[in-house]
C-alpha positions as CSV (number, residue, x, y, z in Angstrom):
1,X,-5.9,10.8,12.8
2,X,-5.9,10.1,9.2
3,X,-3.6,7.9,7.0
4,X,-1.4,9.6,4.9
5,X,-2.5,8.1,1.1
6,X,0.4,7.6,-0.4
7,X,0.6,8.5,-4.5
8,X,2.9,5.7,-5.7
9,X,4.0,2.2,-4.6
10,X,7.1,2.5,-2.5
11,X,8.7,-1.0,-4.9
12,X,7.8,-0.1,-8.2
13,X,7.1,3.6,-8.0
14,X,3.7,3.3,-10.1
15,X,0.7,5.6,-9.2
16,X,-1.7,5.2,-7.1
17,X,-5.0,6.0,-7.4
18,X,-6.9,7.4,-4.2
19,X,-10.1,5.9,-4.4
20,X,-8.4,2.6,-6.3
21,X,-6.8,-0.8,-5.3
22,X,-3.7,-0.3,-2.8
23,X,-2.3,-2.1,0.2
24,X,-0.9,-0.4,3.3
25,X,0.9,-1.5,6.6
26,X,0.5,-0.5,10.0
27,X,3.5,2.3,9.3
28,X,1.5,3.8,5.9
29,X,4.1,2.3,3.3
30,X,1.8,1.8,0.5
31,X,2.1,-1.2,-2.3
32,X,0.5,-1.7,-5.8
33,X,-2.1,-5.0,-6.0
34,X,0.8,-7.1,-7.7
35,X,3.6,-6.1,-5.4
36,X,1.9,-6.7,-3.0
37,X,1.1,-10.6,-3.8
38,X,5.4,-11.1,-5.2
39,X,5.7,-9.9,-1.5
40,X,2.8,-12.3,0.1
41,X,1.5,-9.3,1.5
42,X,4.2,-8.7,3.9
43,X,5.8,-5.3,4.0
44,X,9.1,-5.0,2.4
45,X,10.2,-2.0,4.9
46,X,8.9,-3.2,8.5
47,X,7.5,-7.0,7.6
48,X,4.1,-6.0,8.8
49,X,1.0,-7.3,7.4
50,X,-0.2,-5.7,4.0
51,X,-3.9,-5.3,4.3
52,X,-6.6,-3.6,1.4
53,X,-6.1,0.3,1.8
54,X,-9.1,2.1,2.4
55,X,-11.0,4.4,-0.1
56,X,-11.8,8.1,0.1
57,X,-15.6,9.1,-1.0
């Protein structure tokens, strides 16, 4: 099973790189670095934990 890698932030809308810095909750929604810390890292869809989204090689 493999996380579906979101391409843009699901507040702001701005891209997300694959292999860069992104936050992701336990349901995939997806977050930029500083949406992520206005939202102290605490979904805004399903108030799960934000955590450091992994990277692809």
């Amino acid at each position: 099973m493999a996380l579906e890698m979101r391409g843009a932030c699901e507040r702001c809308a701005a891209p997300l790189d694959q292999n860069g810095l992104a936050y992701i909750c336990s349901y995939e929604c997806s977050y930029c670095g500083p949406c992520t810390r206005m939202l102290s890292h605490v979904c805004a869809s399903c108030s799960g934990e934000l955590v450091r989204r992994p990277t692809r090689v």
